[in-house]
C-alpha positions in Angstrom: 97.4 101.4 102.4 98.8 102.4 105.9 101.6 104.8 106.3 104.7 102.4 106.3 103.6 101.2 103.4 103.7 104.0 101.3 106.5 105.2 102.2 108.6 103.0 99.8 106.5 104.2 97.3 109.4 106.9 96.6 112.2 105.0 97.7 113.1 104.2 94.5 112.9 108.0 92.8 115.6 109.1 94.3 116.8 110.8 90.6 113.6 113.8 91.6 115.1 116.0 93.5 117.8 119.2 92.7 117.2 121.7 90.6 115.0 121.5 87.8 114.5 124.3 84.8 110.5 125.1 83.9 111.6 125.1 80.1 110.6 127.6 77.9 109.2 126.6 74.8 110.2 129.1 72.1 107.3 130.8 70.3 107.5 132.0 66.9 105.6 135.3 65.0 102.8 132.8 63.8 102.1 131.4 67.3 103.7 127.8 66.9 106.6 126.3 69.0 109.9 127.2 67.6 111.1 124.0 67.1 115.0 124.2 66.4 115.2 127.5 68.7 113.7 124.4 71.2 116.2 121.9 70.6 119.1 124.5 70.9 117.7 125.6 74.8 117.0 122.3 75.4 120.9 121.2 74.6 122.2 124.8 76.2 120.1 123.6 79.8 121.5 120.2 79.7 124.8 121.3 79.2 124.8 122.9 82.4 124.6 120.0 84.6 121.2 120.9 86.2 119.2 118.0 87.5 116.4 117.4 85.4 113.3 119.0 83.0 110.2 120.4 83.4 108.4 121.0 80.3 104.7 122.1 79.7 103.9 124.3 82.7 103.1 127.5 83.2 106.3 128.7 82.2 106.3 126.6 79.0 103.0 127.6 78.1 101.7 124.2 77.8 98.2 125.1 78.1 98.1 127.7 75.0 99.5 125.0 72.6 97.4 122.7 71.2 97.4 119.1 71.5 99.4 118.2 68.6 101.9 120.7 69.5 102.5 120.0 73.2 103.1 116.0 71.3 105.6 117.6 69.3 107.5 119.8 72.0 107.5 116.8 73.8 108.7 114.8 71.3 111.3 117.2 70.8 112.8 117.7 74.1 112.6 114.4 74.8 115.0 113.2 71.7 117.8 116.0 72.1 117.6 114.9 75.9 118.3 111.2 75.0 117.8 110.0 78.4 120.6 112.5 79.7 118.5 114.0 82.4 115.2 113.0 84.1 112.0 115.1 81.9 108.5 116.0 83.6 105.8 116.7 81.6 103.3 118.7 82.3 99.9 117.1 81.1 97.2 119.0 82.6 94.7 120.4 80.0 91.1 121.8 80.0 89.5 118.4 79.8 91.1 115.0 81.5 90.7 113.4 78.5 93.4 115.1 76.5 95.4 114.9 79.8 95.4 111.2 79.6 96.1 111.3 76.3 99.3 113.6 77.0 100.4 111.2 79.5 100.3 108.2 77.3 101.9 110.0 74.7 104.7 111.2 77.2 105.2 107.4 78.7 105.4 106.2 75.1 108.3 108.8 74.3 110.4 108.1 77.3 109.6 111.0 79.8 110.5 110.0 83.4 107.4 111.1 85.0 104.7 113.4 84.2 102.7 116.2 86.4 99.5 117.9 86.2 97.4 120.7 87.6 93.8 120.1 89.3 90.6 120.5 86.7 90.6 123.8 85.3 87.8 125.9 85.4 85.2 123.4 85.9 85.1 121.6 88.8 88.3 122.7 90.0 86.8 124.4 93.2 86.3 120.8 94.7 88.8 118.0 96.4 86.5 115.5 95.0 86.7 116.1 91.5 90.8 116.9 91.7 91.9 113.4 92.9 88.8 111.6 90.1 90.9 114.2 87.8 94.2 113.1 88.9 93.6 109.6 89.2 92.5 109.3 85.5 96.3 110.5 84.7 97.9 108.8 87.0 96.8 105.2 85.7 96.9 106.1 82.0 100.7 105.3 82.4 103.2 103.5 84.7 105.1 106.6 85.3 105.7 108.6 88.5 102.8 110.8 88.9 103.3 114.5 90.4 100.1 116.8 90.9 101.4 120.3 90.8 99.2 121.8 93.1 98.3 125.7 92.6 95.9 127.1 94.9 94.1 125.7 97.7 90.9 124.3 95.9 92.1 120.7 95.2 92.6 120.3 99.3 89.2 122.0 100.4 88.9 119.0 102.8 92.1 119.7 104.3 95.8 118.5 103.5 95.4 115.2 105.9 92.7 114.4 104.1 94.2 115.2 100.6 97.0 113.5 101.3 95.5 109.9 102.7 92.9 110.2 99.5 95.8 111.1 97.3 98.7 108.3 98.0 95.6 105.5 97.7 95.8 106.8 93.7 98.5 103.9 92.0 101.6 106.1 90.8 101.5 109.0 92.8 105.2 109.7 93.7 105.2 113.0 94.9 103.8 116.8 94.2 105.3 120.7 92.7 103.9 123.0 95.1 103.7 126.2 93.7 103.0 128.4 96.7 104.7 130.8 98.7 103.0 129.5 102.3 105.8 127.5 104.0 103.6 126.4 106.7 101.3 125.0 104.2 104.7 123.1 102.2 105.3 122.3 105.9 102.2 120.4 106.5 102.4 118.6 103.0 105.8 117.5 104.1 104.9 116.2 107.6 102.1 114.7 107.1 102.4 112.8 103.9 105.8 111.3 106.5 108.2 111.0 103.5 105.5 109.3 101.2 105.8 112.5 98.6 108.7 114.0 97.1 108.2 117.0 97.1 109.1 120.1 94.6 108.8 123.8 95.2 107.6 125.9 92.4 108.5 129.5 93.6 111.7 130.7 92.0 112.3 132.5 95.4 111.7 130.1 98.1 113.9 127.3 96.7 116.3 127.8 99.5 113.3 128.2 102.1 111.3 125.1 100.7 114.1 122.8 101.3 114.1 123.5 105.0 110.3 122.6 104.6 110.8 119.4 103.2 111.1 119.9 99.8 113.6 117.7 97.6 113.8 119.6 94.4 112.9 122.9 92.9 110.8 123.8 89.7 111.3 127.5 88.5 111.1 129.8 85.2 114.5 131.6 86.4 116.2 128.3 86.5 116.3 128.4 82.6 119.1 131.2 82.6 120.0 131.0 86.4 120.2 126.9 86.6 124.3 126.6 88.2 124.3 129.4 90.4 120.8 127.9 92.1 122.1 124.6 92.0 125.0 126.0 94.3 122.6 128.1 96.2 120.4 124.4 96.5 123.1 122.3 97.7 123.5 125.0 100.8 120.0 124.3 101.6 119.8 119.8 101.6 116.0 119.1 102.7 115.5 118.4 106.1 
């Protein structure tokens, strides 16, 4: 697929971009999701006109929860949302297996797109094994696919070459790039030429990212902090 050509692969997810909360899934004294506590934050964030959900990352501490419990937090978000706001899920896990599993689970229940970090632990020093990795997720659903890309192993051949092996994969919309290099935000921006949507996924670079080439931003402080950095964000309209 040449450049052109993938360039309307996003042209029609326009609804990524803004500010967008990392939710915190509430943890109770016996180590299980709080689910009510859940539906209240999830009502309280929605409430305050933010831009979409991110659920299931880092911040939601999707990969301490087992599978059956990141089904139900899912399941749970996703309800109160009631198609109110665009929700990311998170499905990256220790094996691809469960991932694909997540993602079917999260395309059956009505989340807008899903996301996932590179192999974890094994094989996740290697480009190689990252795109095999995210290519299983990406065609175990029709939805818009976003690798959240944390460290520098997935694009050990470089970002060009990332990037051209990387938009070939069906579904791939855009990526959260949780990194505080600019330059390297820079070079995904410019040389995927408006093929990837891009999020930023440090809290405090939001503003910095978006001159990058960022759309949208994906941070833990957005939970309590979500209007005043969607008026910071609007200040700072990618370039």
């Amino acid at each position: 697929m040449n450049r052109t050509n993938r360039s309307n692969k996003t042209s029609l997810h326009s609804k990524f971009q803004g500010v967008w909360p990392a939710l915190i899934t509430p943890i109770g004294a016996d180590g299980n999701p709080e689910l009510q506590q859940l539906e209240k934050l999830t009502e309280l964030i929605i409430s305050q006109g933010l831009d979409g959900l991110y659920i299931l990352g880092s911040t939601g501490q999707g990969f301490l929860l087992t599978e059956k419990q990141r089904k139900e937090v899912t399941e749970v978000v996703l309800n109160v949302n009631n198609g109110r706001l665009p929700v990311m899920s998170q499905v990256g896990s220790m094996t691809t297996a469960e991932s694909v599993r997540l993602a079917e689970h999260a395309a059956k229940h009505g989340a807008a797109g899903i996301s996932s970090v590179g192999p974890i632990y094994y094989g996740g020093g290697n480009q190689t094994m990252a795109l095999i990795h995210y290519r299983s997720i990406a065609t175990a659903s029709n939805l818009p696919f976003f690798p959240y890309q944390l460290g520098e192993a997935s694009f050990s051949d470089g970002i060009s070459s990332f990037i051209d092996e990387l938009l070939d994969i069906p579904n791939v919309t855009g990526m959260k790039l949780t990194t505080t290099n600019l330059l390297q935000i820079s070079a995904f921006s410019s040389n995927s030429r408006g093929a990837l949507t891009l999020f930023s996924g440090a809290d405090e670079l939001m503003c910095h990212a978006a001159m990058c080439g960022t759309a949208g931003a994906i941070g833990s402080m957005y939970n309590p902090m979500g209007p005043g950095m969607s008026k910071s964000k609007e200040s700072f309209p990618s370039r």
